[in-house]
C-alpha positions as CSV (number, residue, x, y, z in Angstrom):
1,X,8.5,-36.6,26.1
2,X,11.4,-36.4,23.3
3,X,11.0,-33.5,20.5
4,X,12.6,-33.7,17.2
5,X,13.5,-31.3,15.0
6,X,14.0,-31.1,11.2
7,X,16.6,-29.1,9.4
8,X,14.1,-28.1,6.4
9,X,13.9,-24.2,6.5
10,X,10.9,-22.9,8.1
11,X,8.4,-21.1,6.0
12,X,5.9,-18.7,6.9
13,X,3.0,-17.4,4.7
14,X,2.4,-13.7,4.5
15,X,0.7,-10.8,2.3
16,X,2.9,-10.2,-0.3
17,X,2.3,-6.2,-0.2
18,X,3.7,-5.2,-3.6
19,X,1.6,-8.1,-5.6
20,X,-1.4,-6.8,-3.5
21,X,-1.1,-3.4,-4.3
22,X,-1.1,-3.9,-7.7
23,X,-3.9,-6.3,-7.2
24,X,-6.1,-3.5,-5.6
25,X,-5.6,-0.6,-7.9
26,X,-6.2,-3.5,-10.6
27,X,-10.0,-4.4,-8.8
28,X,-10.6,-0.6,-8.4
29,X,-9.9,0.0,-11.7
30,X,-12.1,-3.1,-13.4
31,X,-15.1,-1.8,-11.1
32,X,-15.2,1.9,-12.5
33,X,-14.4,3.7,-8.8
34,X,-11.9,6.3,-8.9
35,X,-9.3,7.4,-6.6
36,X,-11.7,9.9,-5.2
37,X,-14.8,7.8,-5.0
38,X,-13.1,5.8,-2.3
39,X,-11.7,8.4,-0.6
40,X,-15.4,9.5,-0.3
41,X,-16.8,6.0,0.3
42,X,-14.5,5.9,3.2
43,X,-14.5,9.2,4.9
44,X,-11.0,10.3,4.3
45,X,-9.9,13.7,4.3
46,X,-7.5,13.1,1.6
47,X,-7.0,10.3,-1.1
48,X,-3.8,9.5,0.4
49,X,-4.6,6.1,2.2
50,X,-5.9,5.0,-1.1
51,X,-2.6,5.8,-3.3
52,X,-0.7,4.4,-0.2
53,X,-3.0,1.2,-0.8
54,X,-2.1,1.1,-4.4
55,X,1.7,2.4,-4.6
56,X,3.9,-1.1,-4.0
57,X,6.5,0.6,-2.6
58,X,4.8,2.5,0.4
59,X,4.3,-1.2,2.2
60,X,0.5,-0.1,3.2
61,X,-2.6,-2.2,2.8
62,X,-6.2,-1.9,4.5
63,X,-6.7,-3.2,7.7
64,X,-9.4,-5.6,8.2
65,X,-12.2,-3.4,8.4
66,X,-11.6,-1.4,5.2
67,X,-10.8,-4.9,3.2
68,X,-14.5,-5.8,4.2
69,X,-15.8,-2.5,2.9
70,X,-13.8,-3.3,0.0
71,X,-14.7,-6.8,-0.8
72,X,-18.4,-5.7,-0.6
73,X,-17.6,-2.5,-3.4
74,X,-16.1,-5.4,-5.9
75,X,-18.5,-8.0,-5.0
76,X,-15.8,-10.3,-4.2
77,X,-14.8,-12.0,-1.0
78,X,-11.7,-10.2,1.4
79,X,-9.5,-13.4,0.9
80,X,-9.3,-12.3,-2.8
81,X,-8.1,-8.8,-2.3
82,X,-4.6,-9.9,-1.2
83,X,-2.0,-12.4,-2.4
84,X,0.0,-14.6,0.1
85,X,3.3,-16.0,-0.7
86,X,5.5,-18.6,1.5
87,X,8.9,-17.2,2.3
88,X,11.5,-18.6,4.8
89,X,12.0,-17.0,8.5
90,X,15.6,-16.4,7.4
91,X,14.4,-14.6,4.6
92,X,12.3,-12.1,6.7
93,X,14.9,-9.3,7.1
94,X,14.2,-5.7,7.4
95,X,14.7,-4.1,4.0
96,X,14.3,-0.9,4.6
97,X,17.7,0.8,5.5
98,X,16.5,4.3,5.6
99,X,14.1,4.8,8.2
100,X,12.7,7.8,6.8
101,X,11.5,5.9,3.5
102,X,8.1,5.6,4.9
103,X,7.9,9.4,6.1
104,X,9.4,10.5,2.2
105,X,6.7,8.4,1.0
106,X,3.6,9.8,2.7
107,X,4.9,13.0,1.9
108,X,5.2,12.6,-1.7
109,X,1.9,11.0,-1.7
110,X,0.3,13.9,0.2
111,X,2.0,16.7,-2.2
112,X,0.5,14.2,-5.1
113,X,-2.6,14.6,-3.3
114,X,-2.6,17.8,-3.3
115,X,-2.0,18.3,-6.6
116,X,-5.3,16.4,-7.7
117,X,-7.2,18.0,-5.2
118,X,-6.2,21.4,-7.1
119,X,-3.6,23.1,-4.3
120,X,-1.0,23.1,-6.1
121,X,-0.6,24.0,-9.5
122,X,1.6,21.6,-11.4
123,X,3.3,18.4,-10.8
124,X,6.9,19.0,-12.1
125,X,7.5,22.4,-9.9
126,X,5.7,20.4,-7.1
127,X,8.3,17.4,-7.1
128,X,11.0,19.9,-7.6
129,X,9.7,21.8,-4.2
130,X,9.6,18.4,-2.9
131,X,12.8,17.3,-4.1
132,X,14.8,20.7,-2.7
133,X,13.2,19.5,0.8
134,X,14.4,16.4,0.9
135,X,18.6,16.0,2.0
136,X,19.5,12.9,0.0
């Protein structure tokens, strides 16, 4: 048996996580549910897995299960809740350089959290808490 190959640059399709997150705050927003509708709808303790959903930089999406629940909320089917995009293997690096990007994230999102939820009192003394916190 004789295999050939081809030099064409392999692709490979995958969510593209920014242009989904936008896609999902979008579909939450044209249905009328609020931040804190589906952190109720889905049993969370804090709306933070839903701003984490939404926020393009914090690289989270639902898994499977929550993109059902989803797709049944805005009457749509789970294949239209996320956009793919082709992108060569060589082009699949790890971008993120500071390995504590996703950590600062979730923080932030959890102080923004808590600032909805009413703990704390207002956003710019929060963020500059946050900020002193953080060794840059």
């Amino acid at each position: 048996m004789e295999y050939t190959y081809s030099n064409q640059p392999i692709k490979r399709t995958i969510i593209d996580i920014p242009a989904t997150s936008k896609l999902l705050k979008s579909l939450r927003i044209q249905n009328g549910y609020s931040v804190k509708q589906l952190q109720e709808i889905f049993g969370f303790e804090t709306p933070v897995a839903v701003y984490a959903w939404e926020n393009e930089k914090c690289k989270n999406i639902p898994c499977i299960e929550n993109f059902d629940v989803l797709s049944k909320l805005y009457k749509c089917h789970v294949e239209d809740l996320y956009v793919l995009k082709q992108v060569e293997i060589s082009d699949m690096e790890v971008h993120e350089t500071i390995p504590e990007y996703g950590t600062l994230a979730n923080r932030l999102l959890e102080k923004l959290a808590d600032i909805e939820e009413g703990y704390e009192q207002e956003l710019d003394v929060t963020i500059k808490q946050f900020l002193s916190e953080v060794v840059l």
